[in-house]
C-alpha positions as a printed NumPy array, in Angstrom:
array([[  2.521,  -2.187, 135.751],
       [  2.104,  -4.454, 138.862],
       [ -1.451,  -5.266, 139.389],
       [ -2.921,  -7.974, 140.913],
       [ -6.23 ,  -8.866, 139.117],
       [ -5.201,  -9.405, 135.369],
       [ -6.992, -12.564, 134.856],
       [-10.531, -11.85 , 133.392],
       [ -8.3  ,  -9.313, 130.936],
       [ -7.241, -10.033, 127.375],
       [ -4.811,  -7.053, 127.369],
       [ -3.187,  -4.677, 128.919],
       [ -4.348,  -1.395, 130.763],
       [ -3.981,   1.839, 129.163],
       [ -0.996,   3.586, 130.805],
       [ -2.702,   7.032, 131.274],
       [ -5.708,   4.96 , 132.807],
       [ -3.805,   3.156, 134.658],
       [ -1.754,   6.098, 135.988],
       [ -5.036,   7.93 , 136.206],
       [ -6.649,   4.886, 138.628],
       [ -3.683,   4.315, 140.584],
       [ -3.438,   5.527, 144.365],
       [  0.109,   4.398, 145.089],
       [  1.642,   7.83 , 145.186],
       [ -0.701,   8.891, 148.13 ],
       [ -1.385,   5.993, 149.86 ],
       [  1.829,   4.528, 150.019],
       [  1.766,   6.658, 153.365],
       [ -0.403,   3.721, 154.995],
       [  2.241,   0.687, 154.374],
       [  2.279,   0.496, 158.167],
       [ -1.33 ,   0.161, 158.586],
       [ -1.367,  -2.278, 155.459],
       [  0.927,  -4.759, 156.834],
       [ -0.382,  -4.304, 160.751],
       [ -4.144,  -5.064, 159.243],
       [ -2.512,  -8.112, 157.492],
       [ -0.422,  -9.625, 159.966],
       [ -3.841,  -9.525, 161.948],
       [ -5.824, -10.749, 159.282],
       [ -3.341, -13.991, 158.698],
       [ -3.172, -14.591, 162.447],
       [ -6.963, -14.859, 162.107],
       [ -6.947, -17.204, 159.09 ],
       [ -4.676, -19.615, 161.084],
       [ -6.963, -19.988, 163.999],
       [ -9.532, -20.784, 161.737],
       [ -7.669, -23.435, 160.118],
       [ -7.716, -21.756, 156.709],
       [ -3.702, -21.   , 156.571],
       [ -1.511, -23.75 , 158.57 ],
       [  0.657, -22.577, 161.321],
       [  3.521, -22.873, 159.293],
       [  2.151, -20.247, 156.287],
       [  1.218, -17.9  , 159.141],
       [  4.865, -17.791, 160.382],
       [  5.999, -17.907, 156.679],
       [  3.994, -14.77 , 156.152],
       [  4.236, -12.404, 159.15 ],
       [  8.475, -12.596, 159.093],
       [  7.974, -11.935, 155.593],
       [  5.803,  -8.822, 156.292],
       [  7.493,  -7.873, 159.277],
       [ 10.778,  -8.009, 156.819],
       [  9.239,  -5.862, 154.381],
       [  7.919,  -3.203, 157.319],
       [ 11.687,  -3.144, 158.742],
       [ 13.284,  -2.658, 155.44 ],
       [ 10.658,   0.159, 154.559],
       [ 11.183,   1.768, 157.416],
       [ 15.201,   1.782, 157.432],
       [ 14.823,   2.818, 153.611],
       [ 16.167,  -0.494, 152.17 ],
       [ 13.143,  -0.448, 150.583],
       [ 11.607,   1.761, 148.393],
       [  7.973,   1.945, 147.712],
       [  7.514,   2.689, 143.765],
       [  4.913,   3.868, 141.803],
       [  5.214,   0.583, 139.603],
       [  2.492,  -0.773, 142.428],
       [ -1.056,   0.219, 141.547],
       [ -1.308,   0.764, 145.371],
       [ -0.229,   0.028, 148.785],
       [ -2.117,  -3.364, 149.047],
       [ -0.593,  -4.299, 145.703],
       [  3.299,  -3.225, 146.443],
       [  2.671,  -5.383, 150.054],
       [  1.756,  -8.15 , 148.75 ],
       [  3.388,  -8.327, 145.035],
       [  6.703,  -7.813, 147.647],
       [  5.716, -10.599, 149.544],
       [  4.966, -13.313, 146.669],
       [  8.883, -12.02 , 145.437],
       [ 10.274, -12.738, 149.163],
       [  8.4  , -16.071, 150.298],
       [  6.899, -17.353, 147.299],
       [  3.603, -19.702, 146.783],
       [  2.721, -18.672, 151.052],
       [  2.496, -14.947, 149.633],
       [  0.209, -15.723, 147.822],
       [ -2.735, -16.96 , 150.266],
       [ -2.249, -13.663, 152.299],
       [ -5.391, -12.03 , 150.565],
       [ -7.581, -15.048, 151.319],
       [-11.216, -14.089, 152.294],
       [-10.275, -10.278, 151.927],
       [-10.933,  -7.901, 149.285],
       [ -8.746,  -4.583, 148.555],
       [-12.153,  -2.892, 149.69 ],
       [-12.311,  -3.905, 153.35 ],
       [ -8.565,  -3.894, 153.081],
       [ -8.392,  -0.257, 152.123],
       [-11.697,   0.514, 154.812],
       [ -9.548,  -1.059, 157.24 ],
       [ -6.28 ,   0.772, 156.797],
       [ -7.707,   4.438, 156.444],
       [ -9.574,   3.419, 159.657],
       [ -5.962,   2.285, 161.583],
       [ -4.419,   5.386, 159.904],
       [ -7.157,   8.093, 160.801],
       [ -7.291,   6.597, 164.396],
       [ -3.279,   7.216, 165.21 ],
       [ -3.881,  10.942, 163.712],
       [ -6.185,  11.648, 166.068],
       [ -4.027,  10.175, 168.959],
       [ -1.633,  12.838, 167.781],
       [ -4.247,  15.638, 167.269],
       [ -5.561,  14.928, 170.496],
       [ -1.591,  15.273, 172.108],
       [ -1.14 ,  18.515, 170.127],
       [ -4.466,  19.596, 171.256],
       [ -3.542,  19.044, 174.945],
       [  0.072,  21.128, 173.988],
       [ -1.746,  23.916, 173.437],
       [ -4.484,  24.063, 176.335],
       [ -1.121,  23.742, 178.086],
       [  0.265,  26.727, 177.011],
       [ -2.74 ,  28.607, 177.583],
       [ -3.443,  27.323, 181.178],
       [  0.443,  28.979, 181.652],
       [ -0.864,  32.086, 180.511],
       [ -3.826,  32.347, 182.436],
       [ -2.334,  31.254, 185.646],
       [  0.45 ,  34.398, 185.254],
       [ -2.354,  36.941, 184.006],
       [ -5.594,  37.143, 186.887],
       [ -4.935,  40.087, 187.509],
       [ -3.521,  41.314, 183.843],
       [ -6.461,  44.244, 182.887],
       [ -7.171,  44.482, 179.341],
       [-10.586,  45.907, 177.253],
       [-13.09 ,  42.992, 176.263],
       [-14.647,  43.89 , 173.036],
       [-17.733,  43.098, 171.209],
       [-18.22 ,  44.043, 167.547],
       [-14.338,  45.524, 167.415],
       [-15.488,  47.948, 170.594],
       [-13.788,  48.155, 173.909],
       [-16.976,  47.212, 176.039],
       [-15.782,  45.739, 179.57 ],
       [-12.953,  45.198, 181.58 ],
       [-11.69 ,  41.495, 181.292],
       [ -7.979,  40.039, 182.31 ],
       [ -5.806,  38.351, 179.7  ],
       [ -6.58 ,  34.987, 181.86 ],
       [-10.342,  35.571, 181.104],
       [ -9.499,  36.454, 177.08 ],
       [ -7.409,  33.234, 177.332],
       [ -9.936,  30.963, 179.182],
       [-12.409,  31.436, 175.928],
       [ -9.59 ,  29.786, 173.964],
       [ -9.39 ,  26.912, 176.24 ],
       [-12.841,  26.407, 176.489],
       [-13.048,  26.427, 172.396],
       [ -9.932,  24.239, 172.215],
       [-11.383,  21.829, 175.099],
       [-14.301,  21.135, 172.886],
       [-11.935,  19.981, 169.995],
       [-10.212,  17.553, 172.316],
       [-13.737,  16.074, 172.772],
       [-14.906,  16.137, 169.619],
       [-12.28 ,  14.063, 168.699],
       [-12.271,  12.095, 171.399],
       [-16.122,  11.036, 170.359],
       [-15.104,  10.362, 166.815],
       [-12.347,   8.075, 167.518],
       [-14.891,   6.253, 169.945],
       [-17.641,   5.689, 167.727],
       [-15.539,   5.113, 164.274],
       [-14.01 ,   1.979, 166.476],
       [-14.954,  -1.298, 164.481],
       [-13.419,  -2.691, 162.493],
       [-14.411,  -3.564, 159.008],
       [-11.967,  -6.121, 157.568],
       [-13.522,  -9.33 , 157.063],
       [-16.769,  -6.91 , 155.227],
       [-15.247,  -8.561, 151.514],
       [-16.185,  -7.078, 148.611],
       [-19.679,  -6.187, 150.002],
       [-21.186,  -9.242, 151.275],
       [-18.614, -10.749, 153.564],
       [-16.844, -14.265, 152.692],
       [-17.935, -17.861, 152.467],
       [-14.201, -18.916, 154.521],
       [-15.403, -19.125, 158.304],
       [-13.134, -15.897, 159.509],
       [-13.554, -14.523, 162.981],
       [-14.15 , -11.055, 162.87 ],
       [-14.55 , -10.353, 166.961],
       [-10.868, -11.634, 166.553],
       [ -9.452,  -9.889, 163.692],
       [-11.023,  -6.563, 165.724],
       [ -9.558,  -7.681, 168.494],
       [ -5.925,  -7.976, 167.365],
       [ -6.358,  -4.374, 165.828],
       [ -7.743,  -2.604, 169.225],
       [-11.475,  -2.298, 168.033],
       [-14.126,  -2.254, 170.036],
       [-15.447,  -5.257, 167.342],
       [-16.715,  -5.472, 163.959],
       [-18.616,  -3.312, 161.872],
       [-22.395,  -4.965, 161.389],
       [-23.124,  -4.75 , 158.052],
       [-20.619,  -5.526, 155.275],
       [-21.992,  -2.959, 152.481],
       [-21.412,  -0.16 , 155.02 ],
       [-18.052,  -1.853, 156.142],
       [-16.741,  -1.028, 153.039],
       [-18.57 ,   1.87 , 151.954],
       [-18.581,   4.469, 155.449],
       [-16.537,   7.484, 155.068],
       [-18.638,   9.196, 158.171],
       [-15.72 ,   9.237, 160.336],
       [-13.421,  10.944, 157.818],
       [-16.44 ,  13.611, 157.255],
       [-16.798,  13.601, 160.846],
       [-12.856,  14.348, 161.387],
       [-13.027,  17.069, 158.428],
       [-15.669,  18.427, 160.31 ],
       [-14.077,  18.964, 163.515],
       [-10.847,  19.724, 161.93 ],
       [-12.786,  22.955, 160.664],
       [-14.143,  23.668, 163.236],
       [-10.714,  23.546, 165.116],
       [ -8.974,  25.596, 162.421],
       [-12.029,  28.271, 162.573],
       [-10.66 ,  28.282, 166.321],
       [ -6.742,  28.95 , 165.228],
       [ -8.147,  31.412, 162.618],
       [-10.106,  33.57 , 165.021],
       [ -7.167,  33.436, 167.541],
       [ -5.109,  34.233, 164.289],
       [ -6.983,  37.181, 163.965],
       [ -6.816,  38.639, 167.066],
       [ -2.702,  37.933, 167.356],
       [ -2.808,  40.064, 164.473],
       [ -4.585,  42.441, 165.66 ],
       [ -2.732,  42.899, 169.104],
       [  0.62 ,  43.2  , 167.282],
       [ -0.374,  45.759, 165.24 ],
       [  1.45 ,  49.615, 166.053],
       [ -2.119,  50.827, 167.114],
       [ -2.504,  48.077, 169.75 ],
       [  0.913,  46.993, 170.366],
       [ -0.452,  44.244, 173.239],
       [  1.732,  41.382, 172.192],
       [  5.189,  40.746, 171.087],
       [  5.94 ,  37.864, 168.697],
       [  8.741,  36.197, 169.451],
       [ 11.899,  36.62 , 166.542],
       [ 11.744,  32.506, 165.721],
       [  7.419,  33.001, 164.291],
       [  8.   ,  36.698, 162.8  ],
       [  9.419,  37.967, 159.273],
       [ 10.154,  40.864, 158.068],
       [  9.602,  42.699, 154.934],
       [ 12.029,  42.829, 151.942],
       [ 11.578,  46.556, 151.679],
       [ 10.572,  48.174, 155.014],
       [ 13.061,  47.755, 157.167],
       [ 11.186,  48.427, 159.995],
       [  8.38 ,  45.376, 159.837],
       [  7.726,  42.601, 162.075],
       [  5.474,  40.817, 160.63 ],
       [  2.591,  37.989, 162.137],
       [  3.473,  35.252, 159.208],
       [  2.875,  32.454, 161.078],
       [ -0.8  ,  34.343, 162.586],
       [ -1.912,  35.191, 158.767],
       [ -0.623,  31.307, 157.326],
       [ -3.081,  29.651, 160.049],
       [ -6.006,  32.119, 159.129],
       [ -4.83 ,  31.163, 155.461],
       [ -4.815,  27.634, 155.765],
       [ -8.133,  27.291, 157.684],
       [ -9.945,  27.719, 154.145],
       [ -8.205,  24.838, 153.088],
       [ -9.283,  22.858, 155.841],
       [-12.749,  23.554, 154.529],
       [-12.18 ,  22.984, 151.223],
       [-11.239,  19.441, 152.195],
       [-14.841,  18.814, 154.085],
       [-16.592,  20.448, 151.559],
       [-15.073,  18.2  , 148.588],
       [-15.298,  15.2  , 150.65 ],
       [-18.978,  15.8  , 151.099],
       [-19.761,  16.542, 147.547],
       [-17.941,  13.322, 146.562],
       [-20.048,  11.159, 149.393],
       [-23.235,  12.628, 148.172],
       [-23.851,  11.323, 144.951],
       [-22.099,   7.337, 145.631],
       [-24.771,   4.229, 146.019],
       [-24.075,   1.362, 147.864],
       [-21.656,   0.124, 147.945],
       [-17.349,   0.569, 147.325],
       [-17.116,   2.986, 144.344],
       [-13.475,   4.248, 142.986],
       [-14.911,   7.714, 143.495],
       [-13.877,   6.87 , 147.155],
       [-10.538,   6.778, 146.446],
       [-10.855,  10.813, 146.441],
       [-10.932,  10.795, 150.417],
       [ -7.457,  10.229, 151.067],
       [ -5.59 ,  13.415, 149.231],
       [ -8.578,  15.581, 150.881],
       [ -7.829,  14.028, 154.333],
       [ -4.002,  13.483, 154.594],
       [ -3.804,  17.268, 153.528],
       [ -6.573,  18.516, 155.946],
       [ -4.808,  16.545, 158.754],
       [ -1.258,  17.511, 157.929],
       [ -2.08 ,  20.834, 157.626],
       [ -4.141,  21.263, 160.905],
       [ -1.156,  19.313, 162.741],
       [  1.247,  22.249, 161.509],
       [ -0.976,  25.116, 162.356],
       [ -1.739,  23.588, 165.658],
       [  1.757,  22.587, 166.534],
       [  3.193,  26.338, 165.12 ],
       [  0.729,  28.478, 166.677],
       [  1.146,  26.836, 170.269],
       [  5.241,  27.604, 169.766],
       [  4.343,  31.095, 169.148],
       [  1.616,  31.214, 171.763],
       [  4.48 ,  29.971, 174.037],
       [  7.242,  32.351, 173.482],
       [  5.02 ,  35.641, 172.824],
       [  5.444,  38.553, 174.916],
       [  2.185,  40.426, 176.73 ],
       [  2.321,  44.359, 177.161],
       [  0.631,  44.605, 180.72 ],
       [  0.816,  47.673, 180.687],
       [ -0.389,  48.944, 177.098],
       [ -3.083,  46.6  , 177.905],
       [ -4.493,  48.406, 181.181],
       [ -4.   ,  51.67 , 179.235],
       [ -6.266,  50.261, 176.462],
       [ -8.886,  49.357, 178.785],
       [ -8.948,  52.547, 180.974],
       [ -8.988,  54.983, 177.801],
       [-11.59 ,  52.798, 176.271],
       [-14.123,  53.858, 178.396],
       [-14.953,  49.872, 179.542],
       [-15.911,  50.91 , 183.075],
       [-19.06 ,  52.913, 181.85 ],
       [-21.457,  50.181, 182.582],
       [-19.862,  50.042, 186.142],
       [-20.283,  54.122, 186.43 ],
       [-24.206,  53.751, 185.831],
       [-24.97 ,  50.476, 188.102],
       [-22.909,  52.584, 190.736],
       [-25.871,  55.352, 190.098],
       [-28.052,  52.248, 190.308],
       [-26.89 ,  51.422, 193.848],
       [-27.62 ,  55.204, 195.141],
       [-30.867,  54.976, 193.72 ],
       [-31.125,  56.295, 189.926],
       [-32.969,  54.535, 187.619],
       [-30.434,  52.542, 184.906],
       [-32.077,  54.168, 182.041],
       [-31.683,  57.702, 183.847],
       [-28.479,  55.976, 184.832],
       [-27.687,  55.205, 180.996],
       [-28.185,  58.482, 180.296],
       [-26.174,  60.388, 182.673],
       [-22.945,  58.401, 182.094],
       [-23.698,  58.851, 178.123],
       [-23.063,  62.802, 179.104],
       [-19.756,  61.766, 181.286],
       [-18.732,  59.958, 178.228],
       [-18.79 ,  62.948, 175.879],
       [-17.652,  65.051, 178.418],
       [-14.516,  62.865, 179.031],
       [-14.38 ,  63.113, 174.997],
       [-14.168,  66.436, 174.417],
       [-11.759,  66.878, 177.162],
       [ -9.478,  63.681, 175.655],
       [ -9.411,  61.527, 179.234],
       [-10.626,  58.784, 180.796],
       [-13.406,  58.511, 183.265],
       [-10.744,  58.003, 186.051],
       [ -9.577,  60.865, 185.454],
       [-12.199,  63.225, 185.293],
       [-12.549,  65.812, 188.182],
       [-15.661,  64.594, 191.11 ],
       [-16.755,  68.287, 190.062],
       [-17.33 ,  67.688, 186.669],
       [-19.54 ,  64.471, 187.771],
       [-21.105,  66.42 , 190.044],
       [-22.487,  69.264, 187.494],
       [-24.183,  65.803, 185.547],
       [-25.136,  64.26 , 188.764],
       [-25.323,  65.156, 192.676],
       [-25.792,  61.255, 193.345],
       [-21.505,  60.956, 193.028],
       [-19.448,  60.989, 195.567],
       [-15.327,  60.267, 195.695],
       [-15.789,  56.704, 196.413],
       [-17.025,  56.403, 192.008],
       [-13.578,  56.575, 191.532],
       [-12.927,  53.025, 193.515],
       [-16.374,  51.908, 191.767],
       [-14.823,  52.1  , 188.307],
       [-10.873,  51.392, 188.484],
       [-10.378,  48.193, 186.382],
       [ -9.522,  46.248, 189.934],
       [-12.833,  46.768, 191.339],
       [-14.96 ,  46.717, 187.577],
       [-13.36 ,  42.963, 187.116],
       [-13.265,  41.69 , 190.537],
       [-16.629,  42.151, 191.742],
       [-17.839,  40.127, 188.858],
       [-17.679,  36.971, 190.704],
       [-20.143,  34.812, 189.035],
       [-19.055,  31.452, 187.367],
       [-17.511,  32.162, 184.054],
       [-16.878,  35.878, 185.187],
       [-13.047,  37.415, 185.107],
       [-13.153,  38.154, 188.437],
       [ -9.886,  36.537, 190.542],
       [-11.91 ,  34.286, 192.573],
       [-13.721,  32.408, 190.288],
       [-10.772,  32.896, 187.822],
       [ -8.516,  31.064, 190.004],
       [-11.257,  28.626, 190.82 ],
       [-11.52 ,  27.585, 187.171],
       [ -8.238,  27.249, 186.713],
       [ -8.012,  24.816, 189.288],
       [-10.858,  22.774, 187.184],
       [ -9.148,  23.288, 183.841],
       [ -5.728,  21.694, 185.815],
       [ -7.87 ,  18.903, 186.511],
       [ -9.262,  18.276, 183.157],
       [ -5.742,  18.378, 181.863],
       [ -4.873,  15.859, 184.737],
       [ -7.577,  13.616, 183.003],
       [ -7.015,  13.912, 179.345],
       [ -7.452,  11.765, 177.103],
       [ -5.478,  11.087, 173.72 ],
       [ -6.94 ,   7.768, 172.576]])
């Protein structure tokens, strides 16, 4: 067992508790961040005078030696190492001897660890933030090819208004636009930097933290020690808007799944994100659709047992803290997948135009637009309400669309039509004339589109 804090012991550590305390099989994923955070942290203690040039060289080839031969696999980081800090610098005492061993001087495996999950949460939301902008991407494609794409809005599972695909698609990007900026915000305001915190009370050795957070790209250094140490808000704050983005893939999820069903048949998902069954030869099945909606609940989970963990710790470090990095690697991996797999099937899948116009003509979505036509001749809107109601059943009973039905059979309901209802309520004229902003109308669909090119122009992934 290699630890590095066996003097005040008179024996040994159990083996199951020390298997049960040590963190080296999950956080061995941060030697990167480890070794950047030290390599900072001894350039630091050498323009303070506290390690002489010579021990700073001495030390950063060493670690830059033991990143290289991690990296190319000549090195292999075993769970023999209580935990990352421990194999880094156990590794480096082995390679350079007596210099090794002044690496950890006026640091404490509690800033140390503060630090790295900091470095480490801050590059996965670099990369969130690119996947992020993959997928508004792929939507802004689809929106740009589908203004004029007719398809039935719903509300509460009901066809209730003419929309176009690029309208359906533009509520995605606006949902997916505010998870680029809620991450955005979080990386911003998690940027200090808490090495040089200690323990809890900082260190008596004269360290410059506004350079140490300089070296590592933060905006400076956290301003109280005990919370240095002991903040996990940005990892609750990440969970957070992880779930929020995953309740975004879910709900998309759910309606891919719904449009590639035999009773819609809207979409076509591409060979590469579909399975079939073992049994029915004739399945095509939305895997990829139902494993996001799956995995979304284990997105939550993750928040939800990082909370409960937080809730109940005083001041300062405790080892129950240790518990955030299993939650968080697997929240982040797993919204990374479903982000990165649903945008691949987003990009390849196949619209059906024309089932789609069907849908939204046989759906009865131009109603609303029958009454305010009524509305414009002079009929009150709840007479109005009323008299399409009857056109409604009528159409019912007769098993056609309002389109379709005969200006004589609108006439028996109500003298106030005319042939021009028929240009009133095509899909064309029900969508287009809706012109204010956020409307599907072409005009201000093409409009936004031009502003959601521009944020894309401007976005940011750090």
């Amino acid at each position: 067992m290699a630890q590095l804090w066996g003097g005040r012991f008179t024996k040994e550590t159990d083996q199951l508790v020390y298997n049960f305390n040590a963190s080296i099989s999950f956080d061995k994923r941060f030697y990167a961040q480890d070794i950047t955070g030290s390599i900072a942290h001894v350039t630091m203690l050498a323009k303070q005078g506290i390690l002489s040039a010579e021990e700073k060289e001495t030390i950063i080839d060493g670690l830059k030696g033991i990143l290289a031969d991690v990296e190319s696999g000549k090195l292999e980081i075993t769970d023999q190492y209580e935990d990352i800090h421990s194999f880094v610098e156990a590794t480096l005492i082995d390679r350079i001897g007596e210099p090794g061993k002044k690496l950890h001087t006026g640091r404490s495996r509690n800033d140390q660890v503060a630090l790295d999950m900091k470095l480490y949460t801050r590059d996965e939301i670099e990369v969130l933030n690119g996947l992020v902008k993959e997928m508004l991407e792929a939507l802004l494609v689809i929106m740009e090819e589908n203004t004029d794409t007719y398809m039935p809005g719903f509300t509460h599972l009901q066809k209730a208004q003419p929309i176009t695909l690029a309208h359906h698609m533009g509520a995605y990007f606006e949902m997916f636009k505010r998870d680029h900026e809620r991450l955005t915000d979080i990386r911003k305001r998690m940027n200090t930097c808490p090495l040089g915190s200690g323990a809890l009370a900082g260190t008596t050795y004269p360290l410059d933290r506004n350079y140490t957070a300089e070296l590592l790209g933060f905006d400076g250094p956290t301003m109280n020690s005990m919370d240095g140490v002991s903040d996990r808000d940005y990892l609750l704050e990440l969970l957070s808007a992880l779930s929020i983005m995953m309740m975004h893939l879910s709900r998309f999820s759910e309606e891919v799944i719904i449009w590639n069903s035999n009773e819609y048949g809207f979409v076509e998902i591409d060979d590469a994100y579909s399975t079939g069954s073992s049994i029915m030869p004739q399945k095509k099945n939305p895997d990829i659709a139902e494993l996001v909606r799956g995995k979304t609940g284990r997105v939550y989970g993750a928040l939800n047992s990082l909370l409960v963990t937080m809730k109940g710790i005083p001041l300062a470090y405790n080892k129950d803290m240790q518990e955030d990095k299993e939650w968080a690697f697997d929240a982040i991996d797993n919204a990374k997948g479903c982000i990165s797999l649903f945008t691949g099937m987003l990009k390849t899948m196949q619209f059906n135009k024309d089932r789609m116009k069907d849908s939204a003509r046989h759906g009865f979505t131009n109603a609303t637009d029958a009454a305010d036509y009524l509305v414009n001749h002079g009929v009150a809107f709840r007479d109005a309400h009323g008299i399409v109601g009857q056109l409604v059943l009528t159409c019912l009973e007769k098993k056609i669309a309002l389109d379709e039905l005969p200006l004589a059979e609108y006439q028996k309901i109500s003298p106030v039509f005319e042939e021009d209802i028929y240009e009133a309520i095509s899909l064309e004229t029900c969508v287009n004339k809706r012109v204010t902003t956020g409307a599907p109308g072409q005009t201000v669909m093409k409009q936004v589109i031009e502003v959601y090119k521009k944020y894309i122009e401007t976005y940011e992934t750090v």
